[in-house]
mmCIF file of the C-alpha atoms, coordinates in Angstrom:
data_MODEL
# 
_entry.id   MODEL 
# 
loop_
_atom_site.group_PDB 
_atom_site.id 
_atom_site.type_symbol 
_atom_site.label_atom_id 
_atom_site.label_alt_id 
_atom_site.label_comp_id 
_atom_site.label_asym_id 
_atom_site.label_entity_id 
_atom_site.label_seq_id 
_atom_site.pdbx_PDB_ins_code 
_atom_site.Cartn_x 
_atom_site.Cartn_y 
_atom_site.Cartn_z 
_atom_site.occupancy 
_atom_site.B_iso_or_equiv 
_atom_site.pdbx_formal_charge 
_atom_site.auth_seq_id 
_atom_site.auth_comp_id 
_atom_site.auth_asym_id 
_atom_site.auth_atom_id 
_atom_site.pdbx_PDB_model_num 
ATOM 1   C CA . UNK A 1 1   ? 108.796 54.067  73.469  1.00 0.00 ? 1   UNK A CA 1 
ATOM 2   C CA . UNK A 1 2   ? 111.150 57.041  74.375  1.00 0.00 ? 2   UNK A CA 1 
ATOM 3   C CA . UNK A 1 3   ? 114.263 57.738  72.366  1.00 0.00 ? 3   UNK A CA 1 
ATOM 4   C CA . UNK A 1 4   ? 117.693 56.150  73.523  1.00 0.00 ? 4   UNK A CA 1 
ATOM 5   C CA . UNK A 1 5   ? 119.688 59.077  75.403  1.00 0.00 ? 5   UNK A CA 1 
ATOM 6   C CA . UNK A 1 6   ? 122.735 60.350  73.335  1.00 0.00 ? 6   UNK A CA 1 
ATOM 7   C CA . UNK A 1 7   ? 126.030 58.905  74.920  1.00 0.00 ? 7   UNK A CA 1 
ATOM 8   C CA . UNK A 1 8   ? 127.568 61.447  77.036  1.00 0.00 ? 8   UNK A CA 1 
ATOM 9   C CA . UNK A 1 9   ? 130.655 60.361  75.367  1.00 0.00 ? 9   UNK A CA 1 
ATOM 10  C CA . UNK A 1 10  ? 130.840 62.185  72.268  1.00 0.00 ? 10  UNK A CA 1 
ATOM 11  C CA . UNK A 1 11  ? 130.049 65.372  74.299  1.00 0.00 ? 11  UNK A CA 1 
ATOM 12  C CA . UNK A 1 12  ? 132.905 64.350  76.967  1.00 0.00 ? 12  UNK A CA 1 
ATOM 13  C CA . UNK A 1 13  ? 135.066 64.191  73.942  1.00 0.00 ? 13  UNK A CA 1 
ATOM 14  C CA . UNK A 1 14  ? 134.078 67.165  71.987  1.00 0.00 ? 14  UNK A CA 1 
ATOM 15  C CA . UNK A 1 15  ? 135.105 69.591  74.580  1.00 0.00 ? 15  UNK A CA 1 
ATOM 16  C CA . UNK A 1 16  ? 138.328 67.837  75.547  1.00 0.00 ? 16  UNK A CA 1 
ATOM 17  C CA . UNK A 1 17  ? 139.538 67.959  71.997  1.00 0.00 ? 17  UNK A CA 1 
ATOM 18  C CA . UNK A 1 18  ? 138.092 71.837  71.694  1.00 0.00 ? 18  UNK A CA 1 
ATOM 19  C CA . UNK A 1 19  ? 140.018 72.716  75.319  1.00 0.00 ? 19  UNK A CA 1 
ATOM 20  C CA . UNK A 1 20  ? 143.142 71.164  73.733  1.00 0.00 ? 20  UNK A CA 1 
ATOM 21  C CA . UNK A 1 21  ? 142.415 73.088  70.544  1.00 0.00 ? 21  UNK A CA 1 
ATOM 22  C CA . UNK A 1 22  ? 142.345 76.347  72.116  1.00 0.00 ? 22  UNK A CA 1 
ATOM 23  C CA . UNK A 1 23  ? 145.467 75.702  74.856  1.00 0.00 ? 23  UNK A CA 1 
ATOM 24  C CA . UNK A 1 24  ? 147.417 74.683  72.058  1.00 0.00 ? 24  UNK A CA 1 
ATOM 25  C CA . UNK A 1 25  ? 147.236 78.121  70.305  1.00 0.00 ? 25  UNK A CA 1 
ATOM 26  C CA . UNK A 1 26  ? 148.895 79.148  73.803  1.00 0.00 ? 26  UNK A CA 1 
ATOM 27  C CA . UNK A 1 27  ? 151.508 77.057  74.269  1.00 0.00 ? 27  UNK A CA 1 
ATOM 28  C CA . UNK A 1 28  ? 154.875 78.651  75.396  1.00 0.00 ? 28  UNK A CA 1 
ATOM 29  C CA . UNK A 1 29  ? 156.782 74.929  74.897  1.00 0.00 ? 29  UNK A CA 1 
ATOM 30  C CA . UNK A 1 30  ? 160.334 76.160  76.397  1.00 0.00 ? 30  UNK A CA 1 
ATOM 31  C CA . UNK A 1 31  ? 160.252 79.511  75.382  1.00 0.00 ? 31  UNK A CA 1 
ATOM 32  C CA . UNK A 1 32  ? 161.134 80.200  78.492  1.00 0.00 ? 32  UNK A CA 1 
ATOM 33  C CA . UNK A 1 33  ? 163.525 77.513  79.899  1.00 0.00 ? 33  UNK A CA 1 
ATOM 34  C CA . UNK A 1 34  ? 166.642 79.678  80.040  1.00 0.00 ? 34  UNK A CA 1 
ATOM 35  C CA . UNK A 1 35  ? 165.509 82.216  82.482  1.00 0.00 ? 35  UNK A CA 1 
ATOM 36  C CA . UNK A 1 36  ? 167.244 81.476  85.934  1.00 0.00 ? 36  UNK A CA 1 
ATOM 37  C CA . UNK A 1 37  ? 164.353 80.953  88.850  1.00 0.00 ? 37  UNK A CA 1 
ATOM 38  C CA . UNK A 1 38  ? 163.784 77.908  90.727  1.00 0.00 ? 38  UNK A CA 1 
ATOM 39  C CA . UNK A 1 39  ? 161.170 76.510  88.263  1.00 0.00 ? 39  UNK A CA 1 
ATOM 40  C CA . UNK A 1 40  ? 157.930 74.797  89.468  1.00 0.00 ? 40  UNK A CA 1 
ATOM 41  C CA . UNK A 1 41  ? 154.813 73.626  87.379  1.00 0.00 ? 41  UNK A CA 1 
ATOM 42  C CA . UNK A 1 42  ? 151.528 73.429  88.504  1.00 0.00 ? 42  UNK A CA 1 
ATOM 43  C CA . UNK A 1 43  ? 148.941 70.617  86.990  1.00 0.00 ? 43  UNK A CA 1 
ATOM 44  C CA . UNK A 1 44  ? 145.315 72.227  86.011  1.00 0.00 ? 44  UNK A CA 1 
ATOM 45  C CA . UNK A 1 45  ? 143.796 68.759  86.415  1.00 0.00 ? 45  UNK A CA 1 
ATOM 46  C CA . UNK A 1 46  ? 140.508 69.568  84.206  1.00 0.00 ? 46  UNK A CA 1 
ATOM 47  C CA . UNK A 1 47  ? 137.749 66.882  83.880  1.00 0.00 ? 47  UNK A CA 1 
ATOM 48  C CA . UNK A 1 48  ? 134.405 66.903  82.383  1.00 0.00 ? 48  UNK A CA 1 
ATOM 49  C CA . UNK A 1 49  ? 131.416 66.321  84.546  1.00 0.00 ? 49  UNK A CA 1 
ATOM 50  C CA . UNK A 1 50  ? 127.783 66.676  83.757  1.00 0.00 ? 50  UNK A CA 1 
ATOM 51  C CA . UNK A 1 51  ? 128.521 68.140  79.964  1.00 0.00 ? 51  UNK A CA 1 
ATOM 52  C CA . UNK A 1 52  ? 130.693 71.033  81.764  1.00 0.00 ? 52  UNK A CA 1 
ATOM 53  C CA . UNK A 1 53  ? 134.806 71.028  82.378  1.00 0.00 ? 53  UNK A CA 1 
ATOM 54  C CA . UNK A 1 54  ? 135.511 71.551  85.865  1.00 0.00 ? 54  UNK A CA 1 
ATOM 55  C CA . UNK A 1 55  ? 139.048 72.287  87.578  1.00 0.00 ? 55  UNK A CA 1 
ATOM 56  C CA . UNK A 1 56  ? 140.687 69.723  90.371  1.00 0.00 ? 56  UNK A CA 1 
ATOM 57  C CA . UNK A 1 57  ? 141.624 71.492  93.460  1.00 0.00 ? 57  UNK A CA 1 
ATOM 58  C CA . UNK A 1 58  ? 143.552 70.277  95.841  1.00 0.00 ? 58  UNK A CA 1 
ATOM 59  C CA . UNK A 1 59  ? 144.342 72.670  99.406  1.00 0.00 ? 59  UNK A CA 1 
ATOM 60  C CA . UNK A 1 60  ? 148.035 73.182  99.057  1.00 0.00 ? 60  UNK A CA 1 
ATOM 61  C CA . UNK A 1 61  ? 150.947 75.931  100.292 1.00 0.00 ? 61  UNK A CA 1 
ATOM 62  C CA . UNK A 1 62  ? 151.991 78.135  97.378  1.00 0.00 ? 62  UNK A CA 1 
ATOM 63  C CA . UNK A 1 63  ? 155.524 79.401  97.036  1.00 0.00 ? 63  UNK A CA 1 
ATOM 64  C CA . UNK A 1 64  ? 156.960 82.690  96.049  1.00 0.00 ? 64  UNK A CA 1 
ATOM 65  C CA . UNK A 1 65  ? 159.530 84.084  94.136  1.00 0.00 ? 65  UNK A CA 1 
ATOM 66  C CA . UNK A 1 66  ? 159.726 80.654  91.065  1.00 0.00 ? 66  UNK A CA 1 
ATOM 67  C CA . UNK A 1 67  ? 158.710 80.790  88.002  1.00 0.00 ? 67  UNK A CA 1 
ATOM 68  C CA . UNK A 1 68  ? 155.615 78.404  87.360  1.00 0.00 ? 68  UNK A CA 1 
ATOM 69  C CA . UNK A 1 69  ? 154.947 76.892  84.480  1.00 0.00 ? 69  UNK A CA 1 
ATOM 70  C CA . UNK A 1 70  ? 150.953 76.091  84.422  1.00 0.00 ? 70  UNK A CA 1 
ATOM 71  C CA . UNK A 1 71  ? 150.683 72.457  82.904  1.00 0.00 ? 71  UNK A CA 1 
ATOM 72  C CA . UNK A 1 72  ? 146.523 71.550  81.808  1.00 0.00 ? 72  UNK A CA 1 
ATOM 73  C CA . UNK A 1 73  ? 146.260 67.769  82.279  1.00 0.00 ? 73  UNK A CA 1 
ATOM 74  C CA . UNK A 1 74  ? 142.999 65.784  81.366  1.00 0.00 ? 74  UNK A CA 1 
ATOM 75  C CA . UNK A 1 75  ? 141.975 63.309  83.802  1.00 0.00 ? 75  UNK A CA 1 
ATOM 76  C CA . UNK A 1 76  ? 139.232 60.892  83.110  1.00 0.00 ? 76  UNK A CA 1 
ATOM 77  C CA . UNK A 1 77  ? 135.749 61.604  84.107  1.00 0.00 ? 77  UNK A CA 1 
ATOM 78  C CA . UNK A 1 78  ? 135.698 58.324  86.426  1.00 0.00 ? 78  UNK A CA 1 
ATOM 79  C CA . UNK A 1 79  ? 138.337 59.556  88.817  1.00 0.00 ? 79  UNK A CA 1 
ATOM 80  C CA . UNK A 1 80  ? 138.239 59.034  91.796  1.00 0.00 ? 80  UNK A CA 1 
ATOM 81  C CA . UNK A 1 81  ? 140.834 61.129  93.934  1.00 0.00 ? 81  UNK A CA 1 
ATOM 82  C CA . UNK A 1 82  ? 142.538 59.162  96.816  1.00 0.00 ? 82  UNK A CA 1 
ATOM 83  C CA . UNK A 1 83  ? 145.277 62.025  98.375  1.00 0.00 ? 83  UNK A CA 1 
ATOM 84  C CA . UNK A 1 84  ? 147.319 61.144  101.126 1.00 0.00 ? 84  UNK A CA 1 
ATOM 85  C CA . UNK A 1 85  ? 146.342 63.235  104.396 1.00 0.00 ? 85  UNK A CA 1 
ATOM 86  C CA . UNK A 1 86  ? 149.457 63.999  105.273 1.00 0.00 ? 86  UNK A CA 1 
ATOM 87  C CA . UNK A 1 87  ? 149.944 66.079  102.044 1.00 0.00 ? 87  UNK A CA 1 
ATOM 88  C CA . UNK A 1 88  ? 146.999 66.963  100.844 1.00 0.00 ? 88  UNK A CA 1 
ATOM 89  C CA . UNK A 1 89  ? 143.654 68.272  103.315 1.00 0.00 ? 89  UNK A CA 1 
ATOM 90  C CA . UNK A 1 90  ? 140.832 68.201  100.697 1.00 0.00 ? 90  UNK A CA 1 
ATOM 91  C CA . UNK A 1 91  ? 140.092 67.690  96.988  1.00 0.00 ? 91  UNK A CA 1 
ATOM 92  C CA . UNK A 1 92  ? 137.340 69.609  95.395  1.00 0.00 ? 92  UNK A CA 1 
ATOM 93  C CA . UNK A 1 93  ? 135.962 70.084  91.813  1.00 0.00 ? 93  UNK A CA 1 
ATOM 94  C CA . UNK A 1 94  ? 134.860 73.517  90.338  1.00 0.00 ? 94  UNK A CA 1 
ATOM 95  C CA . UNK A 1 95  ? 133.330 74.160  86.929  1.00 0.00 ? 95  UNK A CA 1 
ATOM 96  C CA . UNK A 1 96  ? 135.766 76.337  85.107  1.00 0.00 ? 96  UNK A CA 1 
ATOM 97  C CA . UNK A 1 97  ? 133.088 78.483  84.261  1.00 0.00 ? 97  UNK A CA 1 
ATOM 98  C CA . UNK A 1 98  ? 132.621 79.810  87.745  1.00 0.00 ? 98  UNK A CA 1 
ATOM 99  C CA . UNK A 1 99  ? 135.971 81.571  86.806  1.00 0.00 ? 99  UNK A CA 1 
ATOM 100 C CA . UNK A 1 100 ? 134.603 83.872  84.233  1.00 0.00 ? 100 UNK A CA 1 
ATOM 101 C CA . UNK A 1 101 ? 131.071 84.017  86.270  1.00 0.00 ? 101 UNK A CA 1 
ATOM 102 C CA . UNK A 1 102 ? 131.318 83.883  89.991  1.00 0.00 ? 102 UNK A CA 1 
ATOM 103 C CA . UNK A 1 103 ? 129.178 83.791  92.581  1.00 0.00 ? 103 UNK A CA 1 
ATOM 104 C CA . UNK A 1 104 ? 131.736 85.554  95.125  1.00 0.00 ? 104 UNK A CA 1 
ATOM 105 C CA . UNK A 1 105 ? 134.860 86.960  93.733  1.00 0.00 ? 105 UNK A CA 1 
ATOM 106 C CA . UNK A 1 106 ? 137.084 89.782  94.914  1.00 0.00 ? 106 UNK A CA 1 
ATOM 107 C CA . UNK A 1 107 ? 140.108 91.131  94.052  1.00 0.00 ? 107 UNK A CA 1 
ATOM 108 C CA . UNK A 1 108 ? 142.974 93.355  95.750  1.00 0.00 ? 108 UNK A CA 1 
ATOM 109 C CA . UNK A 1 109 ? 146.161 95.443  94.504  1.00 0.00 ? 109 UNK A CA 1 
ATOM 110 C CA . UNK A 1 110 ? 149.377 94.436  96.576  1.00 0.00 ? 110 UNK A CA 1 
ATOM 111 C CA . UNK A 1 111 ? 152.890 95.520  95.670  1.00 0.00 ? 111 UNK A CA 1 
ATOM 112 C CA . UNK A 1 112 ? 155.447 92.662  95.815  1.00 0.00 ? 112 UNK A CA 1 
ATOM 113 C CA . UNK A 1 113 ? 159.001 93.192  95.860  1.00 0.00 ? 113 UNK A CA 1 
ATOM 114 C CA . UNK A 1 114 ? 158.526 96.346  93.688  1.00 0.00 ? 114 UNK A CA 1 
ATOM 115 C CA . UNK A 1 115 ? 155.938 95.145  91.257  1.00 0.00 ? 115 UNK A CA 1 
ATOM 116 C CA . UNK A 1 116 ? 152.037 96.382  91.282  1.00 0.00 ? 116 UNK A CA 1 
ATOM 117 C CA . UNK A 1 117 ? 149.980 93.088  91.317  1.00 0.00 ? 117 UNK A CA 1 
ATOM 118 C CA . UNK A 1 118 ? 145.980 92.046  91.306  1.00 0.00 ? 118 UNK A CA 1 
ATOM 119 C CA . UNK A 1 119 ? 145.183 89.179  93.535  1.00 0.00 ? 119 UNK A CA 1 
ATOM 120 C CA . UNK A 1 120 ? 141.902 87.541  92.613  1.00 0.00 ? 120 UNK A CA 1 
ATOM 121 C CA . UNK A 1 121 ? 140.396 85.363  95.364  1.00 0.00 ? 121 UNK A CA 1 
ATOM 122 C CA . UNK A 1 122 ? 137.287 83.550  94.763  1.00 0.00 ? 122 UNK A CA 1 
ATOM 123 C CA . UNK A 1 123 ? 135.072 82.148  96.746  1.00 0.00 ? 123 UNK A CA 1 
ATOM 124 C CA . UNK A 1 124 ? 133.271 78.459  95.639  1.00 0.00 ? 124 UNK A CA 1 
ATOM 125 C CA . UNK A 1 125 ? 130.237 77.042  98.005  1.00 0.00 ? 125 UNK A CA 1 
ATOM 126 C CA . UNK A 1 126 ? 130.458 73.311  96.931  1.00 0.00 ? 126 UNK A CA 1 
ATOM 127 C CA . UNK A 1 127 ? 127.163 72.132  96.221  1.00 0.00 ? 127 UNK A CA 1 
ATOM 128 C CA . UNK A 1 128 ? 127.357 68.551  97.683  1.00 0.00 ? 128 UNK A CA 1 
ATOM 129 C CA . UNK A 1 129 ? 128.933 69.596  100.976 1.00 0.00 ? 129 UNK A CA 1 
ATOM 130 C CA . UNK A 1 130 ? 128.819 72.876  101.688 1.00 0.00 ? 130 UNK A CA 1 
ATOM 131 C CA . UNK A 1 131 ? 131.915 73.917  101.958 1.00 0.00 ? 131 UNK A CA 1 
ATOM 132 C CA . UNK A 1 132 ? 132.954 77.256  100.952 1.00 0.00 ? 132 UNK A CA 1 
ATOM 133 C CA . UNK A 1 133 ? 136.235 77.259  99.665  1.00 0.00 ? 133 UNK A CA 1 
ATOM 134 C CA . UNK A 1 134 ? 138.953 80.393  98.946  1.00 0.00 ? 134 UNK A CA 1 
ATOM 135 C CA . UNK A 1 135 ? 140.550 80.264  95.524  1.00 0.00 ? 135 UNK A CA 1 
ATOM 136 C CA . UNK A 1 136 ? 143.546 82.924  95.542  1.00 0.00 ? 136 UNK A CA 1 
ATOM 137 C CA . UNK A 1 137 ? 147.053 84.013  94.544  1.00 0.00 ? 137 UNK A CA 1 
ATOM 138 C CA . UNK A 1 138 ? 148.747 82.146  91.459  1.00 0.00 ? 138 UNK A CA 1 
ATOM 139 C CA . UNK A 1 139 ? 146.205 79.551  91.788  1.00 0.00 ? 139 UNK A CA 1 
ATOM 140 C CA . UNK A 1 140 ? 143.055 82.121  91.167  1.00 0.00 ? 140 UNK A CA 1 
ATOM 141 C CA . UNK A 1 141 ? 145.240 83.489  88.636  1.00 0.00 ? 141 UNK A CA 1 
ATOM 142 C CA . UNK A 1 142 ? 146.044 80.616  86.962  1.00 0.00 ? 142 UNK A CA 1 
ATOM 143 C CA . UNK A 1 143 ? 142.410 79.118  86.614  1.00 0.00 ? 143 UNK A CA 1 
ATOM 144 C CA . UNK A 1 144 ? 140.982 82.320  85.338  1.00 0.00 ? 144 UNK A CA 1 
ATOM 145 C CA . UNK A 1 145 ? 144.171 82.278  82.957  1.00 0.00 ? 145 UNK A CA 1 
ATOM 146 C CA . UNK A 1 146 ? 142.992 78.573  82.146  1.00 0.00 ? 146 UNK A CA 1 
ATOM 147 C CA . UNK A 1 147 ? 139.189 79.845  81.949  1.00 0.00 ? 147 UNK A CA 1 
ATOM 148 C CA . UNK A 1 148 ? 140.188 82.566  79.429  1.00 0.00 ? 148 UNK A CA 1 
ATOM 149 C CA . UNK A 1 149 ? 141.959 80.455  76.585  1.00 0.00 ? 149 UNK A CA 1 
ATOM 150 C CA . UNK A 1 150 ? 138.925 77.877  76.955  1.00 0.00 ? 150 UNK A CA 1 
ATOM 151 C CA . UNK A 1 151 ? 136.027 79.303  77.633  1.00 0.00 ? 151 UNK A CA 1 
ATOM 152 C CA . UNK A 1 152 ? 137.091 82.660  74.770  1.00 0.00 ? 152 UNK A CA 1 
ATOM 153 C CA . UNK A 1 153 ? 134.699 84.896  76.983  1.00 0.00 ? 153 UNK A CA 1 
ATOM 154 C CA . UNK A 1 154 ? 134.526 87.754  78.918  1.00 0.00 ? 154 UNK A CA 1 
ATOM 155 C CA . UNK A 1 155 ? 134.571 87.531  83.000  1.00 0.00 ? 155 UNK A CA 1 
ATOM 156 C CA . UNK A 1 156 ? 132.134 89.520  84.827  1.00 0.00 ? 156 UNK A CA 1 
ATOM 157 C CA . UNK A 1 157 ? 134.774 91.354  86.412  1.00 0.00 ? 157 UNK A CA 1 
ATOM 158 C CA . UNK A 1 158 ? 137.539 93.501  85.700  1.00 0.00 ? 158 UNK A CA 1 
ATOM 159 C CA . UNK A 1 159 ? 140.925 91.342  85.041  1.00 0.00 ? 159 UNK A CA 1 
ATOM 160 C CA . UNK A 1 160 ? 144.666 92.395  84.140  1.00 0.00 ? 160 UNK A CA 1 
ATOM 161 C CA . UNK A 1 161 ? 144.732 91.043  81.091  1.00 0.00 ? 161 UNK A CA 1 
ATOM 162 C CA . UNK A 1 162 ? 144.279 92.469  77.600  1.00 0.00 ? 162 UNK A CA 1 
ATOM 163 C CA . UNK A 1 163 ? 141.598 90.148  76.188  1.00 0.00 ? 163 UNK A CA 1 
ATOM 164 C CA . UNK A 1 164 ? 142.359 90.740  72.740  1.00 0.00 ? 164 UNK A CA 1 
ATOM 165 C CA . UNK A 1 165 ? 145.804 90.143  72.751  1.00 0.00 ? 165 UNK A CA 1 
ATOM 166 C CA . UNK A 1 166 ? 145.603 87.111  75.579  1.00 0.00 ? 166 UNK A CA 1 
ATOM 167 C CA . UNK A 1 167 ? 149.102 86.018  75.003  1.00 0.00 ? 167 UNK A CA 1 
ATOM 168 C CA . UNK A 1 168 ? 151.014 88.867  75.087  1.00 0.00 ? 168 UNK A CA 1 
ATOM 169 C CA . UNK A 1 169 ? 149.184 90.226  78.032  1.00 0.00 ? 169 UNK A CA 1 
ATOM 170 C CA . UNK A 1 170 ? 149.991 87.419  79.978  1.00 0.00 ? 170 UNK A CA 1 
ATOM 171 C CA . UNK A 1 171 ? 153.434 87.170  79.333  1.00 0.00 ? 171 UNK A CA 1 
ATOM 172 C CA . UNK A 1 172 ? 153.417 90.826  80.299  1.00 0.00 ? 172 UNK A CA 1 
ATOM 173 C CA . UNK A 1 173 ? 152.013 90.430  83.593  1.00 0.00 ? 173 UNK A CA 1 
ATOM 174 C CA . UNK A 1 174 ? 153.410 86.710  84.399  1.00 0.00 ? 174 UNK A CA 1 
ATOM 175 C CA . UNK A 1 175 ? 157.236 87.422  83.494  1.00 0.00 ? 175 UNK A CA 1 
ATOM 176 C CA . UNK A 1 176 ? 156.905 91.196  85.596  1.00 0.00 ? 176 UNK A CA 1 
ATOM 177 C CA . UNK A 1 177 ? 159.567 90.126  88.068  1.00 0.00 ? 177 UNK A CA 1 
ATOM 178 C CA . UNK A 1 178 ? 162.181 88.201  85.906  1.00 0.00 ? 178 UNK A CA 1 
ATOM 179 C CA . UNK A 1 179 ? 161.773 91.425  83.455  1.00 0.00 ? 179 UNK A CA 1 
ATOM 180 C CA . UNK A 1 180 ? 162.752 93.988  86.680  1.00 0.00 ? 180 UNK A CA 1 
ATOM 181 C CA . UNK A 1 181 ? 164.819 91.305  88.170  1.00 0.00 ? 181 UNK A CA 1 
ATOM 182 C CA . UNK A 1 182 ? 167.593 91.555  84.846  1.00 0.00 ? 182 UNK A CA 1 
ATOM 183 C CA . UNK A 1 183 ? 166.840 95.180  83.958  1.00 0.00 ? 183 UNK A CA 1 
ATOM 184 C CA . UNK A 1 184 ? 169.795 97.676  84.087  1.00 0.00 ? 184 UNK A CA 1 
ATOM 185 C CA . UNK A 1 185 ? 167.753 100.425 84.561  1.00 0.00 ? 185 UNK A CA 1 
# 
């Protein structure tokens, strides 16, 4: 007689409760709320599939010039996405460690109204279809942001952030434009 298989569900809940452990050290609340942008969030839908967290994607336009606020929700493992086609082209899962450890990543140095800025753009083949998919501007930025505070490691690449001072860094390079914006300089 074999041994009974361990319940994936104490796993499922162990790194839920050590993602939200971690994000909460990072938490901004409305530190924030008073600077004057048009202010957007964006959901990081994570889920945990096979013993691993992975990201929800969905294809989507980006906008410019807004201050996002990045919001981590945890969706159940059983979901099943049903987007309307009118809004939304594809859905697509990808582990959040392929943020820290891709496959094919790349990144660029623009300058945008005034301000220096690294533009990571990764690339995800989806195992089950095929599909290779482009991962790039805030969203990129945002999941390897995500990846970071999680995951505590070091990407194989080169990133803008200071690694051992995560939260400063990242107010540093996130708030660039509202800082210019109200300088008198």
């Amino acid at each position: 007689m074999s041994p009974a298989r361990p319940s994936p569900e104490p796993v499922r809940n162990s790194l839920i409760d050590d993602a939200k452990a971690r994000l909460k050290e990072y938490d901004a609340g409305t530190r924030y709320s008073h600077l004057s942008y048009d202010k957007y969030s964006v959901l990081l839908p994570l889920l945990v599939k096979e013993g691993k967290l992975h990201l929800l994607f969905t294809l989507r336009s980006e906008k410019r010039d807004t201050l996002i606020t990045p919001v981590v929700g945890f969706i159940d493992h059983k979901f099943q996405a049903q987007p309307n086609p009118d809004e939304v082209k594809k859905v697509f899962l990808v582990p959040l460690e392929y943020f820290l450890h891709p496959r094919v990543y790349h990144q660029s140095h623009v300058t945008l109204s005034g301000h220096d800025v690294v533009v990571h753009c990764f690339e995800y083949r989806h195992p089950e279809d095929g599909v290779t998919y482009q991962i790039k501007g805030i969203t990129a930025k945002l999941a390897l942001f995500v990846a970071l505070i999680i995951l505590g490691k070091k990407p194989t690449f080169d990133v803008e952030f200071n690694l051992s001072d995560l939260m400063s860094s990242s107010e540093e390079i996130f708030l660039k434009r509202h800082k210019r914006a109200t300088s008198k300089l």
